[in-house]
C-alpha positions in Angstrom: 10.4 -7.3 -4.6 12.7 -9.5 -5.7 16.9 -9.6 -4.4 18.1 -8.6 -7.8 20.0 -5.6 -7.8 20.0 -5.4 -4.2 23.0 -5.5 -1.5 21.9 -7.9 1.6 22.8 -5.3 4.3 23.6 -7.7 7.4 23.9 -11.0 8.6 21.4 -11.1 11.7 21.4 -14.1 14.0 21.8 -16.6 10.8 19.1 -14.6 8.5 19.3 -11.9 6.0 18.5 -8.3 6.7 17.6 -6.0 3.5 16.9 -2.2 4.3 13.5 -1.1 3.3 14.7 1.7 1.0 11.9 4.2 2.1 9.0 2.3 0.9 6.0 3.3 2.0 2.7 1.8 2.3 -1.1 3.0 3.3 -2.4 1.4 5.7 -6.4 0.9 6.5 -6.3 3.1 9.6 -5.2 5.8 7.5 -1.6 5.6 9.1 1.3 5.5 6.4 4.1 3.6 7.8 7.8 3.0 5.8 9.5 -0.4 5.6 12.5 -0.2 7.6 14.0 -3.6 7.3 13.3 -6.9 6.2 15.4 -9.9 8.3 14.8 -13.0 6.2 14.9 -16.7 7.6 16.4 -16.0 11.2 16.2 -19.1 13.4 13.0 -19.1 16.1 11.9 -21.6 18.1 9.8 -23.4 16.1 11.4 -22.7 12.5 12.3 -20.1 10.4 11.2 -16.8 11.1 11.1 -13.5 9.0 10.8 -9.9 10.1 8.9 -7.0 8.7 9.9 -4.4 10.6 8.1 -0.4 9.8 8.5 3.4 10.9 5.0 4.5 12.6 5.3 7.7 13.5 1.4 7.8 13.8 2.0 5.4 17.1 4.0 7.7 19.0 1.3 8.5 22.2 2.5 11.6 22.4 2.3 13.2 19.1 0.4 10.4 17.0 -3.1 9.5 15.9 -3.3 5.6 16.1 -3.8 4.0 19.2 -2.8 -0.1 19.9 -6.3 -1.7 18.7 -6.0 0.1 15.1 -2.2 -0.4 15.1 -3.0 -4.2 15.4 -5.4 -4.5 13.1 -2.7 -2.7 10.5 -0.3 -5.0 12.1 -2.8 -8.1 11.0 -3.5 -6.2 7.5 0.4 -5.7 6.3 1.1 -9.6 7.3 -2.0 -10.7 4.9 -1.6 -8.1 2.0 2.2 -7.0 2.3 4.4 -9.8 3.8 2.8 -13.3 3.2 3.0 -12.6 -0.8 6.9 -11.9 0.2 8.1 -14.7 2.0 8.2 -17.0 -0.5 10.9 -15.2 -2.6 13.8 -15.9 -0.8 13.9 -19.2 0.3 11.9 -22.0 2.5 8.6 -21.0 4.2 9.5 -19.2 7.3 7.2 -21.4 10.0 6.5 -17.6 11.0 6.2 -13.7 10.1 6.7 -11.0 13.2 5.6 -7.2 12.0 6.6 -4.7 13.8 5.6 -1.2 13.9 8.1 2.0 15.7 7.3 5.5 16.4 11.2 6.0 16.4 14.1 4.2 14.6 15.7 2.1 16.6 18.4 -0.8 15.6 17.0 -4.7 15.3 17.7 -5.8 19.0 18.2 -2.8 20.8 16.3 -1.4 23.6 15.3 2.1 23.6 12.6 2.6 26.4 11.5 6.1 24.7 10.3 4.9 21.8 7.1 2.8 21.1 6.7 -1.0 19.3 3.9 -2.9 18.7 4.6 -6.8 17.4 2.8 -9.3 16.5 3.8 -12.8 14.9 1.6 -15.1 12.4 1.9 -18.3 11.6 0.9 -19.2 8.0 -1.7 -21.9 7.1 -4.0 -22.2 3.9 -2.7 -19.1 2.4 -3.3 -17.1 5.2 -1.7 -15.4 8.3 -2.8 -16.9 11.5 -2.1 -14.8 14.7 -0.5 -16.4 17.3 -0.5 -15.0 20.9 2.7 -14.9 22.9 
């Protein structure tokens, strides 16, 4: 996944956003979730930080199937087998990696009080993403 051939889609708070172009990816609780952005190297408070951010229709309490305690341990599973074998390709080492999972679209730094979104943010140390609690 590499930037070659793609378009950066945004400029985002001094990183890079780059749309997920409909991938999709299975996750362990059975849930299959689409990458809707990726915001590279944004500035956090203790470094670098870059976003995975993912459609989960599966989360929505009304019509879905995965509750909070499976979403996070998806959540957990994306950041070691998805985005820490990404974050190297475009720069520095981001000091950390926020996933996010949405029943709904809804625009990087907007609010929409309908929709449901679970984060979580890693640090990463030894190879390996660490979660940190906020």
């Amino acid at each position: 996944m590499g930037d070659q051939g793609q378009s950066w889609q945004a400029e985002t708070g001094g990183g890079r956003s780059v749309p997920g172009d409909g991938f999709a990816l299975a996750l362990p609780s059975g849930q299959t979730v689409t990458l809707v952005e990726t915001i590279w190297n944004t500035p956090g408070p203790d470094g670098l930080v870059t976003r995975f951010r993912f459609l989960a229709p599966a989360i929505d309490p009304q019509t879905g199937t995965v509750g909070f305690d499976a979403a996070v341990q998806d959540i957990a599973w994306i950041c070691q087998n998805f985005a820490l074998a990404r974050v190297s390709e475009f720069g520095p080492l981001p000091s950390q990696i926020i996933v996010s999972l949405e029943d709904r679209p809804v625009p990087f730094g907007e609010a929409d009080p309908e929709a449901t979104q679970f984060f979580e943010a890693f640090r990463i140390e030894d190879g390996a993403c660490i979660w940190e609690v906020f």
